[in-house]
ChimeraX commands (.cxc) that place a marker at each C-alpha (Angstrom):
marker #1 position 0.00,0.00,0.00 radius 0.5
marker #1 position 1.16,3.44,-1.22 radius 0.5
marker #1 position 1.87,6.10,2.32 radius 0.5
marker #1 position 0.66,9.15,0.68 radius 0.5
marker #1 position 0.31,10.69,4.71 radius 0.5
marker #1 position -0.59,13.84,5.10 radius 0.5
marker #1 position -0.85,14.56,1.33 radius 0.5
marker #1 position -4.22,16.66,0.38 radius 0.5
marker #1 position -5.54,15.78,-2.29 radius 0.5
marker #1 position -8.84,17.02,-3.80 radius 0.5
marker #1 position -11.25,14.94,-6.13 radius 0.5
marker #1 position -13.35,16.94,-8.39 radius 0.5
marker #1 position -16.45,14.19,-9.74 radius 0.5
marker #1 position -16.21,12.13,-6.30 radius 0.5
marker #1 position -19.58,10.96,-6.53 radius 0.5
marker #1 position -19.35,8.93,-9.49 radius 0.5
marker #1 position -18.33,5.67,-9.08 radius 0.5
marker #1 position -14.53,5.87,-9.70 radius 0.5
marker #1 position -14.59,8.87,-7.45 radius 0.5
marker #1 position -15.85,6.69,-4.41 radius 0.5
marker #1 position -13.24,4.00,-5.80 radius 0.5
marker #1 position -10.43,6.57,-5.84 radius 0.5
marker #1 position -11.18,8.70,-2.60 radius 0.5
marker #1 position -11.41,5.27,-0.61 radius 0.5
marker #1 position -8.37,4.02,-1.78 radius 0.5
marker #1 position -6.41,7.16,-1.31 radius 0.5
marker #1 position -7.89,7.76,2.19 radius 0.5
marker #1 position -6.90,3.86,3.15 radius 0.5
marker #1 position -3.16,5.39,1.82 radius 0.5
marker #1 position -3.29,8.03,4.41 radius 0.5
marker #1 position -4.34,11.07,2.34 radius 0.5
marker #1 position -6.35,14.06,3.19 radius 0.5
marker #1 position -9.38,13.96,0.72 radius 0.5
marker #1 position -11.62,16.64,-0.57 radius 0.5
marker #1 position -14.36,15.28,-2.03 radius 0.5
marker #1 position -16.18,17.35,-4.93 radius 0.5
marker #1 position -19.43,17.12,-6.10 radius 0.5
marker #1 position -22.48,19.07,-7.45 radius 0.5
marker #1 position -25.48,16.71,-5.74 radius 0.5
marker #1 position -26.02,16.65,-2.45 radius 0.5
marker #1 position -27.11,12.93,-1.68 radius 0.5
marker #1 position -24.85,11.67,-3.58 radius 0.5
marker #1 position -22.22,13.41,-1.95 radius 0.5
marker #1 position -23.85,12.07,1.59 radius 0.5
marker #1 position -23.88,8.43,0.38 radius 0.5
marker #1 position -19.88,9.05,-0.55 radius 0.5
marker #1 position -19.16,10.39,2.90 radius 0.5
marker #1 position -21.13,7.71,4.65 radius 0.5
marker #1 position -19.01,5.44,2.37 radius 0.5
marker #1 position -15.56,7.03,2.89 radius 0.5
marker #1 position -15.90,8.94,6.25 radius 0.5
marker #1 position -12.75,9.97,6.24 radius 0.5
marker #1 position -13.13,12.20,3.40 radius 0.5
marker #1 position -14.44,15.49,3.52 radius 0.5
marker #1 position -16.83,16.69,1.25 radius 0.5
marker #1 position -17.75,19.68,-0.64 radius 0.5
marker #1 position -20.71,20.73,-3.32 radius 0.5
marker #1 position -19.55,22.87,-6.09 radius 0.5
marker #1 position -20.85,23.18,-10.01 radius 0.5
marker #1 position -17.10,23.30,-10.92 radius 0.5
marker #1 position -18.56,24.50,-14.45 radius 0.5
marker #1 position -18.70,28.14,-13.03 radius 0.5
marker #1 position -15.38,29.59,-12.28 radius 0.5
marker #1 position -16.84,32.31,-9.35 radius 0.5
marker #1 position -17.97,29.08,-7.80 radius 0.5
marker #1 position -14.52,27.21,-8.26 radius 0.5
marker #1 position -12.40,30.45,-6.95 radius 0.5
marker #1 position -15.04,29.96,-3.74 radius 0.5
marker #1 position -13.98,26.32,-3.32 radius 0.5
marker #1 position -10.38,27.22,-3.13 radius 0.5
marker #1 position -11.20,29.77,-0.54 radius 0.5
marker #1 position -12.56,27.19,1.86 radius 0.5
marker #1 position -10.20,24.79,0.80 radius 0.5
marker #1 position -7.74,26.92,1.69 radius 0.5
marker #1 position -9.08,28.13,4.38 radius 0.5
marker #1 position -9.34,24.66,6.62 radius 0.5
marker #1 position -7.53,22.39,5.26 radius 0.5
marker #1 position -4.22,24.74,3.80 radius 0.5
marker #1 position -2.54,24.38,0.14 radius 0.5
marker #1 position -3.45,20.69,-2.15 radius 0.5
marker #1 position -0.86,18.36,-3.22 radius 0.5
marker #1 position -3.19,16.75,-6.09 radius 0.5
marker #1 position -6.03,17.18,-8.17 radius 0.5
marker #1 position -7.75,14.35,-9.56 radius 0.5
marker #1 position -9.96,15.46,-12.10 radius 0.5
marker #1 position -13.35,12.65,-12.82 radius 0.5
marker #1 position -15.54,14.89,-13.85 radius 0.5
marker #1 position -17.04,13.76,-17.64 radius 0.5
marker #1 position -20.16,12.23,-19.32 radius 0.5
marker #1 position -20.72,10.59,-22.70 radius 0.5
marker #1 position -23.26,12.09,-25.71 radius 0.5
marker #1 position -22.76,10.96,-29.29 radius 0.5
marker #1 position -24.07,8.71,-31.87 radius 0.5
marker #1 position -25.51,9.67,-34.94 radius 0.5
marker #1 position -23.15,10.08,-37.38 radius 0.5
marker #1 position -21.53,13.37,-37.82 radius 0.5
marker #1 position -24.83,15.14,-38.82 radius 0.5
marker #1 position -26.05,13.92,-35.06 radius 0.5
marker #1 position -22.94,15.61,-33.56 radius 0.5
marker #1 position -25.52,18.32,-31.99 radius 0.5
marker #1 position -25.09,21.57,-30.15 radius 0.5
marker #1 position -26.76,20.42,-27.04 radius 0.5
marker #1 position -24.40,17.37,-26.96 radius 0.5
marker #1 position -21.11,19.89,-27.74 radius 0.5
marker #1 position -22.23,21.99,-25.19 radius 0.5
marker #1 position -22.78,19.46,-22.49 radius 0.5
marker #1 position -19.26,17.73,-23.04 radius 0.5
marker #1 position -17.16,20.94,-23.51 radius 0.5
marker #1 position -18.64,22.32,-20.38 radius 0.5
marker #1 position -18.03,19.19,-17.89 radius 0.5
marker #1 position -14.43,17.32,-19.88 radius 0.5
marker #1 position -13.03,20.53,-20.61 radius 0.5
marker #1 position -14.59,23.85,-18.67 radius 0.5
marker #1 position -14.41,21.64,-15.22 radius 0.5
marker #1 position -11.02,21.22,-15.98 radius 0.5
marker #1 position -9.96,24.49,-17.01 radius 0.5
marker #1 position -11.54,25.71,-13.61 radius 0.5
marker #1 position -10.30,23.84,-10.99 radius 0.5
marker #1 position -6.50,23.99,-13.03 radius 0.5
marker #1 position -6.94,27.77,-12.90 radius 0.5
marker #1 position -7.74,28.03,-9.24 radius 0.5
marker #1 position -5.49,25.45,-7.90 radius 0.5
marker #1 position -2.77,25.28,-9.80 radius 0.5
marker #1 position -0.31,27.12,-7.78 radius 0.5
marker #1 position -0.78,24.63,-4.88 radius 0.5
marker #1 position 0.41,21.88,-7.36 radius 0.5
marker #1 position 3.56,23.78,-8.59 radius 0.5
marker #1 position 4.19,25.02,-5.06 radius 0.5
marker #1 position 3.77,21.63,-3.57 radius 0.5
marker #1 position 7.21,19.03,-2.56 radius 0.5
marker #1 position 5.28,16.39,-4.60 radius 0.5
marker #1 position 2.16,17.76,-6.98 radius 0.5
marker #1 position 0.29,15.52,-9.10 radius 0.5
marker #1 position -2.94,16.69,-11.26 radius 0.5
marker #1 position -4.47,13.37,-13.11 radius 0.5
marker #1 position -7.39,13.49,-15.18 radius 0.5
marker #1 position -9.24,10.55,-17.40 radius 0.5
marker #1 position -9.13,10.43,-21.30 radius 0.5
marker #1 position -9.74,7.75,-24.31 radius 0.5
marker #1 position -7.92,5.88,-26.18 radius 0.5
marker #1 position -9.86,6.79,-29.76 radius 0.5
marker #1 position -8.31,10.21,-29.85 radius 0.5
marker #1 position -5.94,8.23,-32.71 radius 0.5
marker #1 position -9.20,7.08,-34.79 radius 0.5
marker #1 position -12.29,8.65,-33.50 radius 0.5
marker #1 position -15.35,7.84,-35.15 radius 0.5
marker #1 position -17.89,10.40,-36.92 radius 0.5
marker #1 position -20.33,9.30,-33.90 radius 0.5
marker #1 position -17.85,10.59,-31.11 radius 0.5
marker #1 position -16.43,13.51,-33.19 radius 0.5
marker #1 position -17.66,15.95,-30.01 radius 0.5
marker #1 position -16.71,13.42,-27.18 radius 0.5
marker #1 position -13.04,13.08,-28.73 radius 0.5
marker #1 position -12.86,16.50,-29.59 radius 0.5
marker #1 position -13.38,17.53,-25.96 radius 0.5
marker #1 position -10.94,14.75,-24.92 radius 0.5
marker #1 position -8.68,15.74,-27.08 radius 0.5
marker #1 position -9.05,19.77,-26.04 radius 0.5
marker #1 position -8.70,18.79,-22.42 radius 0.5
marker #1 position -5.61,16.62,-22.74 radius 0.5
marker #1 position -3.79,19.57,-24.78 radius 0.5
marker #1 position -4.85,21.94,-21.02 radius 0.5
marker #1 position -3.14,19.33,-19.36 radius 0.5
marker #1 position -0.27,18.99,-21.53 radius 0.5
marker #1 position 0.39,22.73,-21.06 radius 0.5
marker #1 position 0.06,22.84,-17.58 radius 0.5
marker #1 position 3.09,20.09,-17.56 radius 0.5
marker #1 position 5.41,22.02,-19.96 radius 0.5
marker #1 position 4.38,24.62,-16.91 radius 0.5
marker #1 position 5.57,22.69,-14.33 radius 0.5
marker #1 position 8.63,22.06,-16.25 radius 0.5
marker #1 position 9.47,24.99,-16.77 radius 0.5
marker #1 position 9.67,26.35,-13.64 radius 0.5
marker #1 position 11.20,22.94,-12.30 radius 0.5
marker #1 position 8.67,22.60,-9.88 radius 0.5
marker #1 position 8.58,18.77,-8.01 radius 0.5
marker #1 position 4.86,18.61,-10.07 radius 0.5
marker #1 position 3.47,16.41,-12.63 radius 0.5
marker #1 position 0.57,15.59,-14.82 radius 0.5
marker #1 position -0.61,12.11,-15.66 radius 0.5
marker #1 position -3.49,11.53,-18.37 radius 0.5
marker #1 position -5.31,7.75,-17.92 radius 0.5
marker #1 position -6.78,6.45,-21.56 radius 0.5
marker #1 position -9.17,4.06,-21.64 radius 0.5
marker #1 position -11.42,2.88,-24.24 radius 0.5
marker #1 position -14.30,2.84,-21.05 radius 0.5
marker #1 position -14.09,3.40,-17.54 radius 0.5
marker #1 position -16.92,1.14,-16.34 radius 0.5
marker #1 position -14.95,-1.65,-14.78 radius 0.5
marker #1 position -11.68,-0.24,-14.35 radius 0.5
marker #1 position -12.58,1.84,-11.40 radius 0.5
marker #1 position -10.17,-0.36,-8.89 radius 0.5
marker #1 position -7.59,-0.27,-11.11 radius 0.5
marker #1 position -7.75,3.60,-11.65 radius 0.5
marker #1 position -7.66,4.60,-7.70 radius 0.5
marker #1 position -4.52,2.34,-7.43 radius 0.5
marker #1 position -2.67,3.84,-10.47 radius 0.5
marker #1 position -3.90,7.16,-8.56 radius 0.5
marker #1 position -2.87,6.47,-5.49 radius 0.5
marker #1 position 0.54,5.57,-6.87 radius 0.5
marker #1 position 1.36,8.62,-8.91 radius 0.5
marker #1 position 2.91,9.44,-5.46 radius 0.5
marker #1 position 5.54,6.71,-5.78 radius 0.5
marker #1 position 7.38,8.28,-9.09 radius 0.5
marker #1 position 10.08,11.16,-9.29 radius 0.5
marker #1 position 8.21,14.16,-11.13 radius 0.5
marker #1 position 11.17,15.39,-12.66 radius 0.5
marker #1 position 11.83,12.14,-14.05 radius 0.5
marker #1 position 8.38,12.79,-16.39 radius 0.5
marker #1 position 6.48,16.12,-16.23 radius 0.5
marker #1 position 3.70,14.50,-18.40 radius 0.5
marker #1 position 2.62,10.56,-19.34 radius 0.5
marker #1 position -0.16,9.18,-21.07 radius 0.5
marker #1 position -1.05,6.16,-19.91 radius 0.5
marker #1 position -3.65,3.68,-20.99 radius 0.5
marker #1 position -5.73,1.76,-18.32 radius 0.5
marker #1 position -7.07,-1.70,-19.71 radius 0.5
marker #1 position -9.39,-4.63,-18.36 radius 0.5
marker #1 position -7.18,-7.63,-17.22 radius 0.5
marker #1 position -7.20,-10.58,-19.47 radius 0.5
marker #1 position -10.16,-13.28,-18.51 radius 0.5
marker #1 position -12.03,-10.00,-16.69 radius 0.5
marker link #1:1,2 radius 0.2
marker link #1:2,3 radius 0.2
marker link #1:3,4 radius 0.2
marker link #1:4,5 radius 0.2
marker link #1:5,6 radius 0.2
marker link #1:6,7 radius 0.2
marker link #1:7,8 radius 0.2
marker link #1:8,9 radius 0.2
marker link #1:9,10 radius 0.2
marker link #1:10,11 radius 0.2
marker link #1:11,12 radius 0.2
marker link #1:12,13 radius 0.2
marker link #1:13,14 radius 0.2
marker link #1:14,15 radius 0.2
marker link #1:15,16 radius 0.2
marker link #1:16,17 radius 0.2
marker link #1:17,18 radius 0.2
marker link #1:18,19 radius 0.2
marker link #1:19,20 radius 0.2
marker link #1:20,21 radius 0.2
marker link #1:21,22 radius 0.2
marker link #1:22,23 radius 0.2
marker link #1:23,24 radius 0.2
marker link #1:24,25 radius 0.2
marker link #1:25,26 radius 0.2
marker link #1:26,27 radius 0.2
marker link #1:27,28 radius 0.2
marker link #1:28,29 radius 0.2
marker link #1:29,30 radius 0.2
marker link #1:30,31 radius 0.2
marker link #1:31,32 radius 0.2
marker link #1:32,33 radius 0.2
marker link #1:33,34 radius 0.2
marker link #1:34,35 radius 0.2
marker link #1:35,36 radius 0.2
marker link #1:36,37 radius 0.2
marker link #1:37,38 radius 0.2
marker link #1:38,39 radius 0.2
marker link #1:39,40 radius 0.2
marker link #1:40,41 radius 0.2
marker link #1:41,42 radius 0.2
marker link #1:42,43 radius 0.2
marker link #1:43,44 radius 0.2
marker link #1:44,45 radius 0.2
marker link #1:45,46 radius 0.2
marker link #1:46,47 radius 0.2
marker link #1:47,48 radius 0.2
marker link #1:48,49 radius 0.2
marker link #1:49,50 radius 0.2
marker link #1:50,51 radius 0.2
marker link #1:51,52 radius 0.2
marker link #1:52,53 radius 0.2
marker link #1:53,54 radius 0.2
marker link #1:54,55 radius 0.2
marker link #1:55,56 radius 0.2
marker link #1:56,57 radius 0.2
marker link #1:57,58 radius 0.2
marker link #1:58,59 radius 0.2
marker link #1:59,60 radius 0.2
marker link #1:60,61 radius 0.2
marker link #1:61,62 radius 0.2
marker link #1:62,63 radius 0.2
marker link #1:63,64 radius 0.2
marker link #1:64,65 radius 0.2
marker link #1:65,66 radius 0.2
marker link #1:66,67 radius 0.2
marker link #1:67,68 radius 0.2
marker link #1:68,69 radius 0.2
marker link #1:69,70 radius 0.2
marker link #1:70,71 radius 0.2
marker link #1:71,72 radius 0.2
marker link #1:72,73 radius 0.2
marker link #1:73,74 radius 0.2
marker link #1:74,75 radius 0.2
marker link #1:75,76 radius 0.2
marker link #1:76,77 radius 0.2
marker link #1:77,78 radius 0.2
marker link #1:78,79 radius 0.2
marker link #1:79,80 radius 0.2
marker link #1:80,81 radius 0.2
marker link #1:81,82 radius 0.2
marker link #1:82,83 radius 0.2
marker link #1:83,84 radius 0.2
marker link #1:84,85 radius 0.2
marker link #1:85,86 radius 0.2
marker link #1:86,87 radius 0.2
marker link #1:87,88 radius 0.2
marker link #1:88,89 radius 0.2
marker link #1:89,90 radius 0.2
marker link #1:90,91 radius 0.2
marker link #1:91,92 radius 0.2
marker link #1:92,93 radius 0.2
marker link #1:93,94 radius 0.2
marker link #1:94,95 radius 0.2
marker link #1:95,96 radius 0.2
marker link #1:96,97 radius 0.2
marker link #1:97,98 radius 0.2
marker link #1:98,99 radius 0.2
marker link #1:99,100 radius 0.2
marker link #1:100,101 radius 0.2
marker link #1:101,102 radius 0.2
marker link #1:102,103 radius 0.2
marker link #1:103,104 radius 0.2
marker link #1:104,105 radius 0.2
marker link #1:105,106 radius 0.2
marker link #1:106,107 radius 0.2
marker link #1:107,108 radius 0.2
marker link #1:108,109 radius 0.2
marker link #1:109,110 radius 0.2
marker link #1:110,111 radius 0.2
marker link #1:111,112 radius 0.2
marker link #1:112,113 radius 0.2
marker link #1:113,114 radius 0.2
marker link #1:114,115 radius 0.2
marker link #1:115,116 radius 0.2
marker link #1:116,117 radius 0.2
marker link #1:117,118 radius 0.2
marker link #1:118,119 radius 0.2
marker link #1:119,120 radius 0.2
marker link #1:120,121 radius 0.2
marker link #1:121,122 radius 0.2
marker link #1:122,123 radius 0.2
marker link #1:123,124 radius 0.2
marker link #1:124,125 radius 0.2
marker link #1:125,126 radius 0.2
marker link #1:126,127 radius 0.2
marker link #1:127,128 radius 0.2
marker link #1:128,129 radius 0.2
marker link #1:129,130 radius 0.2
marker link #1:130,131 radius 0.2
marker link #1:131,132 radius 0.2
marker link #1:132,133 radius 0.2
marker link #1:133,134 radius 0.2
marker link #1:134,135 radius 0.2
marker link #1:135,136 radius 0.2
marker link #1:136,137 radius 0.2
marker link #1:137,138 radius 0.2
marker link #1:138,139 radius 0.2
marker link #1:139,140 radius 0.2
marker link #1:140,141 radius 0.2
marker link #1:141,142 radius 0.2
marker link #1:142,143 radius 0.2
marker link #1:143,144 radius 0.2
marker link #1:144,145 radius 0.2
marker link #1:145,146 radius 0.2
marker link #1:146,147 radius 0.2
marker link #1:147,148 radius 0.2
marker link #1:148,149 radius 0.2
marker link #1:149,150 radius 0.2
marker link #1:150,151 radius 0.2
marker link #1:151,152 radius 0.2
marker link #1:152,153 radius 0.2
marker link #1:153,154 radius 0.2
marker link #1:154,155 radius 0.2
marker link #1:155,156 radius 0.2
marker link #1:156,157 radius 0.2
marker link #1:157,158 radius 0.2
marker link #1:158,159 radius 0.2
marker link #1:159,160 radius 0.2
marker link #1:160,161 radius 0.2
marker link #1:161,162 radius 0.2
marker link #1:162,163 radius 0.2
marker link #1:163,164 radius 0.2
marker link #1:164,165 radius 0.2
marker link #1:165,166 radius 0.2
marker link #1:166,167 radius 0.2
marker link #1:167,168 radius 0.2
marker link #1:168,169 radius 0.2
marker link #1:169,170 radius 0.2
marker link #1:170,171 radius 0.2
marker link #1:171,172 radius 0.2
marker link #1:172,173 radius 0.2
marker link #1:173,174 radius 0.2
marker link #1:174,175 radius 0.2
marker link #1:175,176 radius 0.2
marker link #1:176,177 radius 0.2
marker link #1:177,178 radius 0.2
marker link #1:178,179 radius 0.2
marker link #1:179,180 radius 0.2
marker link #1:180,181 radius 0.2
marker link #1:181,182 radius 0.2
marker link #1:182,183 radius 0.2
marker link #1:183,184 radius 0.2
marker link #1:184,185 radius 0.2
marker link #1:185,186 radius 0.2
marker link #1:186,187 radius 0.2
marker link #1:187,188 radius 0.2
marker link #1:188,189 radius 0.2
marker link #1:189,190 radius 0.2
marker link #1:190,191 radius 0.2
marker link #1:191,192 radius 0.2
marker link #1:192,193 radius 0.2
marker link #1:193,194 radius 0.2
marker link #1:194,195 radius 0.2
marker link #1:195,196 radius 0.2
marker link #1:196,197 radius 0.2
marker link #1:197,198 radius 0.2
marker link #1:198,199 radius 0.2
marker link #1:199,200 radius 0.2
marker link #1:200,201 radius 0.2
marker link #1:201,202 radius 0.2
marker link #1:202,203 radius 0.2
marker link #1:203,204 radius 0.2
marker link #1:204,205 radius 0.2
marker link #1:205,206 radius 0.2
marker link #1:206,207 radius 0.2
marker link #1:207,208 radius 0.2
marker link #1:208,209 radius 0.2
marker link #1:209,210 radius 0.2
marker link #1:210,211 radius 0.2
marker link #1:211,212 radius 0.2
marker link #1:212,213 radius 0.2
marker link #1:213,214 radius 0.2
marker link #1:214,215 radius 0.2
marker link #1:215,216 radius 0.2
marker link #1:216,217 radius 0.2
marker link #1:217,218 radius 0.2
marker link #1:218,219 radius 0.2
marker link #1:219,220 radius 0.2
marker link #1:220,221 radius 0.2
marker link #1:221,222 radius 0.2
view
């Protein structure tokens, strides 16, 4: 088991069901852990789940309502060592022609306006922290995405370019900080093996790799 004591590390998404996987197995590691969410009983049934997590309600899709967050976060619990980003959703299908507005909208605003948010607000805790880690969840079709996903891969693919900046940040400046993008073709399933990779980003030398990309897939037999 990954000692990640004393580390705080804030999920934003908690509620979903690789959030609860995630902010249990980084609380069993000894983290701190803010837990974000927009929905109140959801965010009850996490806490009663992971009581050693400590949670928060936030529509991370407004910034005034991010800057807030960091406020209190900063406020009790001091500066985060990691951001784990879950927030996301699936629309598509169609064809391009069914690529619609609505569905663009939805996506951009929780894979890549989240993202930008929370990055913007608490960004400086990463770069200023001995060991700063910011992970968020992509897919693996950004190679060959299909007319029926053009707006889910283009999001994807816009939020993984935010994250790859932020690293050439944190390389720049030489701060003890990296970023860490998992792939995976879908996350249903993998939600054990994501809060373990997470968990162990702590492990690794940031310097040693400001940015990697790596793909998350289902055992063989699973």
């Amino acid at each position: 088991m990954t000692d990640i004591s004393g580390k705080l590390v804030l999920v934003a998404g908690a509620t979903s069901a690789a959030g609860i996987a995630v902010c249990r197995e980084l609380a069993s590691a000894g983290a701190r852990v803010i837990a974000v969410g927009s929905h109140d009983e959801r965010m009850r049934d996490l806490v009663e789940t992971v009581p050693d997590a400590t949670g928060m309600i936030c529509n991370l899709a407004h910034l005034d309502e991010v800057a807030r967050l960091g406020d209190r976060v900063h406020e009790d619990h001091g500066r985060i060592d990691g951001l784990i980003h879950l927030v996301g959703g699936w629309r598509g299908g169609g064809g391009l022609a069914g690529q619609s507005d609505e569905d663009w909208d939805f996506l951009h605003s929780r894979i890549v306006t989240t993202l930008r948010n929370t990055t913007r607000v608490f960004v400086d805790d990463l770069q200023a922290s001995d060991a700063g880690r910011l992970a968020l969840v992509s897919t693996t079709t950004l190679d060959r995405p299909m007319p029926g996903g053009a707006n889910y891969a283009a999001a994807k693919a816009a939020a993984e370019t935010w994250a790859r900046a932020i690293a050439n940040g944190f390389e720049k400046s030489a701060a003890s900080a990296s970023v860490t993008v998992f792939a995976v073709r879908a996350l249903a399933g993998l939600e054990t093996q994501l809060a373990t990779e997470v968990t162990r980003l702590w492990e690794a030398d940031a310097a040693s790799a400001f940015f990697m990309r790596s793909i998350l897939t289902a055992p063989e037999g699973s």
